[in-house]
C-alpha positions as CSV (number, residue, x, y, z in Angstrom):
1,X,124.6,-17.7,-49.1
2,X,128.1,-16.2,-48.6
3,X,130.2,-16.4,-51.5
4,X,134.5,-17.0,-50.5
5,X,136.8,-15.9,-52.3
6,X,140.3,-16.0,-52.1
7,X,142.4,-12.6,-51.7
8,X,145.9,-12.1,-53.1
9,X,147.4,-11.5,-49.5
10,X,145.7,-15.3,-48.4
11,X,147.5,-16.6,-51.9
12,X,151.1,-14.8,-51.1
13,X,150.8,-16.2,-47.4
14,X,149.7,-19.8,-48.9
15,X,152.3,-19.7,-51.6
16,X,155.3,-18.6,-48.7
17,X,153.8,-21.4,-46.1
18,X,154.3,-23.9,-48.4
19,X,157.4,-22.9,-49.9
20,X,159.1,-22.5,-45.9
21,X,156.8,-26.3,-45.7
22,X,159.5,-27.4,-48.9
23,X,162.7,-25.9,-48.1
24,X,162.4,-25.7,-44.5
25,X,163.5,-29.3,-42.6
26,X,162.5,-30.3,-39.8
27,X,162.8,-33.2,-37.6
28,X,160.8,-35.5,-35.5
29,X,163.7,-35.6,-32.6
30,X,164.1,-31.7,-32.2
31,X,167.2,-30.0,-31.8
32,X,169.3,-32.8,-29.9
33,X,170.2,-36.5,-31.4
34,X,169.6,-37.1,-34.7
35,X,166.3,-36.7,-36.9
36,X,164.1,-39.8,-37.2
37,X,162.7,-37.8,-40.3
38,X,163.5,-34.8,-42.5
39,X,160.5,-33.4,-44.4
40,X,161.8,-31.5,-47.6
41,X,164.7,-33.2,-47.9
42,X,164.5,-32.7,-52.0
43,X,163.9,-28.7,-52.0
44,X,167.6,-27.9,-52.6
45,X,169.5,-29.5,-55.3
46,X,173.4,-29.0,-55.5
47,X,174.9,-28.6,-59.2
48,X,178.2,-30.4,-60.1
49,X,180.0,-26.9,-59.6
50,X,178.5,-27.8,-55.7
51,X,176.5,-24.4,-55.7
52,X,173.4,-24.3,-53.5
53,X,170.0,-24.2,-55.5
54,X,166.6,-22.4,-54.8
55,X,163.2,-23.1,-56.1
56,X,161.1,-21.0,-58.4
57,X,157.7,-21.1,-58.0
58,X,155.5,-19.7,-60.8
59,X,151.6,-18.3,-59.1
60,X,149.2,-17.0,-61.7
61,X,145.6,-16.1,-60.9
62,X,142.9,-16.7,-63.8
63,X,143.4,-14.9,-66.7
64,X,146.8,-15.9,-68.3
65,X,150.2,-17.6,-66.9
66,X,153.3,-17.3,-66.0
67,X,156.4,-19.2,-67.2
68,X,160.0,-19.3,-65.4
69,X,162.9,-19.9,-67.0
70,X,164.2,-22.3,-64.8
71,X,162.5,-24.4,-61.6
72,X,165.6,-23.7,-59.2
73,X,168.4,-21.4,-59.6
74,X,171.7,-20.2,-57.5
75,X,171.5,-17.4,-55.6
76,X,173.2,-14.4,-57.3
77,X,171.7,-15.6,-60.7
78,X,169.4,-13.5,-62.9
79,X,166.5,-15.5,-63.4
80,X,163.6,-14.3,-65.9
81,X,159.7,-15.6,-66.5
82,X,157.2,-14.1,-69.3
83,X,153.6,-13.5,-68.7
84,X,151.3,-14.4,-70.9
85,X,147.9,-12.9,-70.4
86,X,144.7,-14.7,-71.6
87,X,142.7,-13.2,-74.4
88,X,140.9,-9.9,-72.6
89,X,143.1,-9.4,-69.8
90,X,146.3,-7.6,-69.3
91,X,148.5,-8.1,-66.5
92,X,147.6,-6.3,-63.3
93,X,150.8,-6.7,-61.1
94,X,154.2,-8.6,-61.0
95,X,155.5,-9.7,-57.8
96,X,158.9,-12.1,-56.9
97,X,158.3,-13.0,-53.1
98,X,161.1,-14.8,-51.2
99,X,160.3,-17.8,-48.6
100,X,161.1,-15.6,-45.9
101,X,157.9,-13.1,-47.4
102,X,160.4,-10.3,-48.5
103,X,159.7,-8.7,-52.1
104,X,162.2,-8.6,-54.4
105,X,163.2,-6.2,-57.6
106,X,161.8,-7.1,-60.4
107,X,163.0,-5.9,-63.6
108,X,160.9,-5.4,-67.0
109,X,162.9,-6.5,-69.4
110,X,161.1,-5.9,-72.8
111,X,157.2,-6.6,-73.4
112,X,156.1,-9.3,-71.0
113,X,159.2,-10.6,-70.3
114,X,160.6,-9.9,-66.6
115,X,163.9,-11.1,-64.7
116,X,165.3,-10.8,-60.8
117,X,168.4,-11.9,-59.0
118,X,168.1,-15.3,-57.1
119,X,168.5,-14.8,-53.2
120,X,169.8,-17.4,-51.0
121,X,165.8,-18.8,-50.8
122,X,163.6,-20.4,-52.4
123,X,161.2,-17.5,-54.1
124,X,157.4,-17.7,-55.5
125,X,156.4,-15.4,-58.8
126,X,153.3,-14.4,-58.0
127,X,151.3,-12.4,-61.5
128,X,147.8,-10.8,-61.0
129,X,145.6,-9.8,-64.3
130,X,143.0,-8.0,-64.9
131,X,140.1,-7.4,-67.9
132,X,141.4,-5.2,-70.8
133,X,140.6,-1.5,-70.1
134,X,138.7,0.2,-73.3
């Protein structure tokens, strides 16, 4: 029997699907007329100062999590997250992904605690870990 597994490249293309699924509209009517529906109609929020917000998706595989400071952010802001890694693991690999599948800077802060300036798009955090070395 074949056992599946899922890769991190399969997870980083799930995770950017279904963010482009969320912030992405689209309409039942195509370009011309207007839509009979709009799916994602919720994935932007606008702030009383009437700035554009993103999402921020947190993605942890097994062995700890990861936890954003915010859910949605203007672009230009400095958002961070902390990793938290389960008892025997360490983190592997830190990765801020933007809809559009680009990879962003991410910036080690101090410990476990990153940060990286919001684009114009919605973006997922995706954290890998790994056993403790001895």
């Amino acid at each position: 029997m074949k056992k599946h597994t899922i890769t991190l490249p399969m997870l980083i293309f799930i995770a950017a699907l279904l963010v482009s699924m969320a912030v992405f509209p689209t309409t039942a009517s195509g370009s011309t007329g207007d839509p009979d529906a709009v799916a994602g109609s919720g994935a932007s929020l606008y702030l009383d100062s009437g700035a554009e917000t993103f999402n921020v998706i947190a993605s942890a595989q097994a062995g700890g999590v990861v936890v954003p400071s915010v859910s949605d952010s203007a672009a230009g802001k400095t958002v961070s997250f902390s990793v938290d890694p389960s008892s025997g693991y360490e983190t592997a690999s830190v990765a801020a992904i933007t809809a559009a599948g680009n990879m962003l800077q991410v910036v080690r802060v101090e410990g476990e605690q990153y940060s990286f300036v919001m684009p114009e798009e919605a973006v997922v955090i995706d954290v890998t870990f790994q056993y403790t070395r001895t």
